[in-house]
N, C-alpha and C positions, 0 to 999 in steps of 0.2 A: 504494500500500500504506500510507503514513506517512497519509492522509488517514482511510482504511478504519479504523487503529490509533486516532485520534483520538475517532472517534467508539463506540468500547466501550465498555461499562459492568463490563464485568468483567475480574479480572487474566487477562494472557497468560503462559505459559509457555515460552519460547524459546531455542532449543540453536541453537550454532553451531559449526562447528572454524573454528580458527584458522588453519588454511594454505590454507581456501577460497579458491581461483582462479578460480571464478566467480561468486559470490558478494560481494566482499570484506564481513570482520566489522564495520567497522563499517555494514552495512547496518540489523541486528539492535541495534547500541546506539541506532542513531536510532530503530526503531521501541520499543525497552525504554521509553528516554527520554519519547517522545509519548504509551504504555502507560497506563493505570489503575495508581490504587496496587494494590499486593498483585502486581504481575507481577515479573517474571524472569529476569534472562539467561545463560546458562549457555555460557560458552565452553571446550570442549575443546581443549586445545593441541595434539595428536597427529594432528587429526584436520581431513580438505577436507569437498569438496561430498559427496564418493560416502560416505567411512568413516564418518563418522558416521553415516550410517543403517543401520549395521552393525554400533554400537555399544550396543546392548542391554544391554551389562554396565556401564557408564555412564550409560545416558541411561534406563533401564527403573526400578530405582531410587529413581534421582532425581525421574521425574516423577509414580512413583505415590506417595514424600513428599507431592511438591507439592500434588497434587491431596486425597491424602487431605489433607490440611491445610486446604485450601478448603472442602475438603465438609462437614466437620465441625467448621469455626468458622460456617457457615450464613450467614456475613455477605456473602459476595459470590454475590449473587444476580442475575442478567441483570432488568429492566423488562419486566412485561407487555408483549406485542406488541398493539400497537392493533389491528391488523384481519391477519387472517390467512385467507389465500386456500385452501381445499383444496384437496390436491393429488388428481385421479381417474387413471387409466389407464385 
């Protein structure tokens, strides 16, 4: 994951709780750390692996700030994709 984080060009946005038992938090500060500028990390103290994705009223929010904030400073834009395969069914 910390390799995959490395190589983006654009900020990430990253929620974690703090009493994650599966997880542990600082898994999330080393990928924030390795991050593009412009990313994020957002640790919930109330909250494990399972509540936080339960936490809507926290993390909903916060991440449509984030985003609106990204979208409409225009400056963090992902690099043309050299060659892109279509996808058929």
């Amino acid at each position: 994951m910390l390799g995959a984080v490395k190589r983006l060009h654009v900020p990430v946005l990253f929620f974690h709780g703090q009493r994650d038992n599966w997880i542990p938090p600082a898994h999330t500060e080393r990928l924030a750390q390795a991050a593009p500028p412009g990313s994020r990390r957002v640790v919930l103290p109330n909250d494990d692996h399972v509540t936080i994705a339960m936490r809507f009223d926290k993390i909903g929010p916060e991440a449509l700030a984030w985003f609106d904030a990204k979208l409409q400073s225009g400056t963090e834009r992902a690099p043309p994709v050299a060659s892109a395969t279509p996808v058929t069914n």
